[in-house]
C-alpha positions as CSV (number, residue, x, y, z in Angstrom):
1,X,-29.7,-4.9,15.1
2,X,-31.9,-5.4,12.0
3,X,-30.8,-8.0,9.8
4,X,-33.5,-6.5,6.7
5,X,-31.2,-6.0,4.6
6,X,-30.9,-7.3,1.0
7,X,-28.8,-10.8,0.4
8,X,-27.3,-9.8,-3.0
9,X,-25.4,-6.2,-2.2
10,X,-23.4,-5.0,-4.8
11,X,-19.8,-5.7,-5.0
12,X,-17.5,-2.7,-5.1
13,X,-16.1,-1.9,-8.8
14,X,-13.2,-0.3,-10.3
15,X,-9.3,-0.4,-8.6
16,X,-9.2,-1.0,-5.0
17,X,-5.9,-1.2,-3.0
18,X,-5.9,-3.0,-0.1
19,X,-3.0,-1.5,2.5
20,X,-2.5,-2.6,6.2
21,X,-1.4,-0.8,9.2
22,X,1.6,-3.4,9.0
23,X,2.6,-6.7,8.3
24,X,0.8,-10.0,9.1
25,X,-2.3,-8.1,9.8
26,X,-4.3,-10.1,7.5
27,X,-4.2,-7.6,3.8
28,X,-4.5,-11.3,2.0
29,X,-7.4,-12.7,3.8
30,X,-9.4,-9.1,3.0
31,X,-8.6,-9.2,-0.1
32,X,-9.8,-12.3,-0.9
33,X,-12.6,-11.8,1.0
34,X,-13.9,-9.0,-1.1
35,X,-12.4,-11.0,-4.3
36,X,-15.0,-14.2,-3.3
37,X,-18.1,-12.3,-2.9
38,X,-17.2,-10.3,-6.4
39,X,-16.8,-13.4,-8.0
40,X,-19.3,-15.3,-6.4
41,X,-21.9,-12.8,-7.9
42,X,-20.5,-13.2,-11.5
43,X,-18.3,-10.1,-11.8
44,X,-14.7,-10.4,-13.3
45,X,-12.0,-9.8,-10.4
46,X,-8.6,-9.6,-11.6
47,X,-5.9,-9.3,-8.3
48,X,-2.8,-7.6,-8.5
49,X,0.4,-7.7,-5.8
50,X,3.0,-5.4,-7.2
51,X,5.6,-6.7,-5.1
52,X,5.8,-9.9,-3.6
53,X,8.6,-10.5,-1.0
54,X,9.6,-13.8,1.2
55,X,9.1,-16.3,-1.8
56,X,11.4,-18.3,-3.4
57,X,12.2,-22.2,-4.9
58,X,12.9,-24.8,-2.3
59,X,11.4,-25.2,1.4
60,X,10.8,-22.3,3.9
61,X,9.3,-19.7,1.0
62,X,6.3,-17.7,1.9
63,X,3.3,-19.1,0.3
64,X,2.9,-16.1,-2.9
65,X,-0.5,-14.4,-1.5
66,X,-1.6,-14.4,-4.8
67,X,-1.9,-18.7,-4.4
68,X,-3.7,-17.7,-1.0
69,X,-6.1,-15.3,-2.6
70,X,-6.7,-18.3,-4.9
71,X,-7.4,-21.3,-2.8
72,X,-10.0,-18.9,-0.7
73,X,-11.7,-16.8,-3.6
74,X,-11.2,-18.9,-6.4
75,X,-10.3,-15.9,-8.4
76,X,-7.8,-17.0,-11.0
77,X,-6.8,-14.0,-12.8
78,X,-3.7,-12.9,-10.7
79,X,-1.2,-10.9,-11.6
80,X,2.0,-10.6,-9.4
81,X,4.1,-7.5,-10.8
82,X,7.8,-8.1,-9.1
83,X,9.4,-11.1,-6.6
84,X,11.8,-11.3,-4.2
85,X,13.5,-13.7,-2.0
86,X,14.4,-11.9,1.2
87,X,11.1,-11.2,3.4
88,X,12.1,-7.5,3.8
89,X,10.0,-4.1,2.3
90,X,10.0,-4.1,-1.3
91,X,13.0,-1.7,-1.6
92,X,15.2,-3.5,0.5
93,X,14.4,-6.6,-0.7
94,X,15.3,-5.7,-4.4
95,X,18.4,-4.1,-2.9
96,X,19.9,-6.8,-1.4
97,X,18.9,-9.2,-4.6
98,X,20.2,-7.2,-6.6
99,X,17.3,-7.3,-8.9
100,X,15.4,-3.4,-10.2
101,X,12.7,-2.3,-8.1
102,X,9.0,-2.3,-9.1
103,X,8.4,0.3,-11.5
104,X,5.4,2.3,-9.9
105,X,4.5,4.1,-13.1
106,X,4.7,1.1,-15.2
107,X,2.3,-0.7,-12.5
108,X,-0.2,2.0,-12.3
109,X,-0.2,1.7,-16.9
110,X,-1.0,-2.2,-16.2
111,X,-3.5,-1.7,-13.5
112,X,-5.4,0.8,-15.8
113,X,-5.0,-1.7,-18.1
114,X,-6.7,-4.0,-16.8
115,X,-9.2,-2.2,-15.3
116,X,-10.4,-2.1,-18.6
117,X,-11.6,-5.6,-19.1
118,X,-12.8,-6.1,-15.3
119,X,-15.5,-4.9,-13.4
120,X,-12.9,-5.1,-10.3
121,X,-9.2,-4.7,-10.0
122,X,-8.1,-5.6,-5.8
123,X,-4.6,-4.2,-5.3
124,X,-2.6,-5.6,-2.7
125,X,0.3,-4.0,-1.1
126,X,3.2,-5.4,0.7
127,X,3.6,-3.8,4.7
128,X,2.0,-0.7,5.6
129,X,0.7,1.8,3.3
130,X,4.5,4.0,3.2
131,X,6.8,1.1,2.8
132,X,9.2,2.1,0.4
133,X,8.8,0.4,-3.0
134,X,12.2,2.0,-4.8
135,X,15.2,4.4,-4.1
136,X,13.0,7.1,-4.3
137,X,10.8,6.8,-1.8
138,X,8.1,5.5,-3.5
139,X,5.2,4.1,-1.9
140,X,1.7,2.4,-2.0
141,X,0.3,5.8,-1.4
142,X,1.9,6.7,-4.2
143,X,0.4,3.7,-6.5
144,X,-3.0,4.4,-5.6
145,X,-3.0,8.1,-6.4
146,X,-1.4,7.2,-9.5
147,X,-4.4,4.8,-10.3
148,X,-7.0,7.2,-8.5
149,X,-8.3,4.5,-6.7
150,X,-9.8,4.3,-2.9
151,X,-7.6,2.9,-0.2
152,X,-8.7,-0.2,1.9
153,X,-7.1,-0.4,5.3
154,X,-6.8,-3.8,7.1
155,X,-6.3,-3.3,10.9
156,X,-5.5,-5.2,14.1
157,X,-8.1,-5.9,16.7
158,X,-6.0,-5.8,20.0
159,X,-4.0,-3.5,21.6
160,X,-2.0,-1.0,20.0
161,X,-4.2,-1.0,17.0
162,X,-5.6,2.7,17.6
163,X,-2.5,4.7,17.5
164,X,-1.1,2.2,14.3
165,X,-5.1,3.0,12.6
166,X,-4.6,7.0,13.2
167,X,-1.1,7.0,11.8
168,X,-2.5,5.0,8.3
169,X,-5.6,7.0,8.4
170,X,-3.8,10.7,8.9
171,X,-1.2,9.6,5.9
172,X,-4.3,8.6,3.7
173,X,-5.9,12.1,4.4
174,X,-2.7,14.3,3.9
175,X,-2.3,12.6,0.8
176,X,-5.8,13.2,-0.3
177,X,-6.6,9.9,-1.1
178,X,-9.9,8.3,-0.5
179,X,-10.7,6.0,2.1
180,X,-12.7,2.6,1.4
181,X,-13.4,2.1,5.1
182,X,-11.5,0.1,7.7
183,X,-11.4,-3.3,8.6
184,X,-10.3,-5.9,11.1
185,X,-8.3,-8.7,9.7
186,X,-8.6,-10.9,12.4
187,X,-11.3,-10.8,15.4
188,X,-9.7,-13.3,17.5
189,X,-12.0,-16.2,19.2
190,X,-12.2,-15.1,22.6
191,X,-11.9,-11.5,22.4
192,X,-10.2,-9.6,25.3
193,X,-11.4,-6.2,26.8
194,X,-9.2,-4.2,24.0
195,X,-10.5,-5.7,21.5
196,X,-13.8,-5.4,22.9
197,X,-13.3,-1.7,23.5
198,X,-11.1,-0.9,20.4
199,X,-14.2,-2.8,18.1
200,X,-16.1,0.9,19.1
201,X,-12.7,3.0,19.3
202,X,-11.9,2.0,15.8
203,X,-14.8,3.3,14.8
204,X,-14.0,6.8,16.2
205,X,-11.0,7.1,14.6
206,X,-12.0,5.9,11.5
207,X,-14.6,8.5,11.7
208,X,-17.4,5.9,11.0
209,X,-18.5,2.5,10.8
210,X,-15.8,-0.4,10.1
211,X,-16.0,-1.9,6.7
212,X,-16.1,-5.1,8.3
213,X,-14.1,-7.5,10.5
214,X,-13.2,-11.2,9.3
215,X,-13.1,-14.4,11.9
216,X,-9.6,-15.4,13.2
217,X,-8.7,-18.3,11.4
218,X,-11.1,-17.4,8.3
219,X,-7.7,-18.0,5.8
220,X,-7.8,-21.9,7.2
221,X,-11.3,-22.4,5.7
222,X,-12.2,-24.5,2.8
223,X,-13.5,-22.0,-0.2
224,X,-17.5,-22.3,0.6
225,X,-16.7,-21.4,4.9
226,X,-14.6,-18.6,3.5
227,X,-16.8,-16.7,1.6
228,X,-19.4,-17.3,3.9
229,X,-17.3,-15.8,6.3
230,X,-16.6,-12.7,4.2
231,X,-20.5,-12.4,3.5
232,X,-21.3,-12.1,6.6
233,X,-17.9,-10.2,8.0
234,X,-17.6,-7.5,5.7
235,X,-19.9,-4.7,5.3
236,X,-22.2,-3.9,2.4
237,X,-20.0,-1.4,0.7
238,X,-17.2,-4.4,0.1
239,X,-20.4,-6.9,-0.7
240,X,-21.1,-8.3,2.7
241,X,-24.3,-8.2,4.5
242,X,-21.9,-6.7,7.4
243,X,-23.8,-9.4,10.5
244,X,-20.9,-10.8,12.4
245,X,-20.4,-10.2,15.8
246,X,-22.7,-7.6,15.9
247,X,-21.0,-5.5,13.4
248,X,-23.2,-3.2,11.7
249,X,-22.0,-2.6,8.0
């Protein structure tokens, strides 16, 4: 594979929301992978998680991702919207708190907002893209057509991972949004013959090349490893050079 290609590409601009095919499938670690390289090159990154779930005061809390997106990217202008306690989808969790739901409209107004005043707005969703965020069924889907902003989808590299990206991609289409590419949140180590095959079956069902795929492990790194890592993991439309493992970006 050629590796001509130029060591500056452009960072993507405008809002981006980051969505996963489900939970711990690595939407934090993408997003501040794309977050580093941004602000590594100078452009102002604001990061926004509309609903955080799982945190709370005293031992046991989730770490916010917003902190996460922090210690690896560096990118201090974070802006988490609603918090619960329970580690449950964003409706359920305000539910059981007792506390109102995120307002989707309102978050969309301050999104907007502050896609104003910055070159690049990373949106990061809680679950999968069509976890409910209130009573009425709102979703992430929802948010980003409300923003008119290009999905993200963060995917899984072993088994299982085909049927879970086809689902995602098939809602993203119905609902007319666009798609920023996929990518794989964690390429494990010592890959095993899914993974190996699903790295060109993903590709098929995506309908093109991944957007990238990011080391297992890459959210353990100390700031400098990480964004080298995302340089060279994430394709050129996110503002990687797209290398790793062979991937071409």
């Amino acid at each position: 594979m050629s590796t001509e290609t130029s060591p500056t590409p452009p960072a993507p601009r405008g809002i981006l929301v980051v969505t996963g095919t489900g939970t711990g499938i690595g939407k934090t670690v993408v997003t501040a992978a794309v977050a580093a390289l941004a602000h590594a090159r100078g452009a102002a990154v604001a990061i926004v998680k509309p609903a955080q779930t799982g945190v709370y005061p005293g031992p046991g809390s989730d770490v916010p991702d917003t902190e996460t997106i922090e210690r690896l990217a560096g990118v201090t202008d974070t802006h988490e919207l609603t918090r619960f306690p329970d580690p449950l989808s964003p409706e359920a969790a305000a539910r059981v708190s007792g506390l109102p739901p995120l307002d989707l409209a309102g978050a969309a107004e301050y999104i907007a907002k502050l896609a104003d005043s910055r070159d690049l707005v990373l949106v990061e969703g809680a679950g999968g893209l069509l976890v409910r965020y209130d009573p009425a069924g709102g979703t992430l889907a929802d948010l980003a057509a409300l923003c008119g902003a290009p999905v993200l989808l963060v995917t899984a590299a072993g088994l299982g991972t085909l049927n879970h990206t086809a689902l995602t991609l098939e809602a993203i289409a119905a609902r007319k949004l666009l798609l920023a590419g996929v990518v794989i949140g964690s390429w494990p180590r010592e890959p095993d013959l899914a993974a190996r095959e699903n790295l060109a079956d993903l590709e098929t069902v995506a309908g093109g090349p991944l957007a990238g795929l990011l080391p297992e492990g890459s959210g353990a790194l100390p700031r400098e490893a990480f964004r080298a890592a995302a340089l060279h993991g994430l394709g050129r439309s996110l503002g990687g050079l797209g290398l790793a493992d062979g991937f071409a970006g």
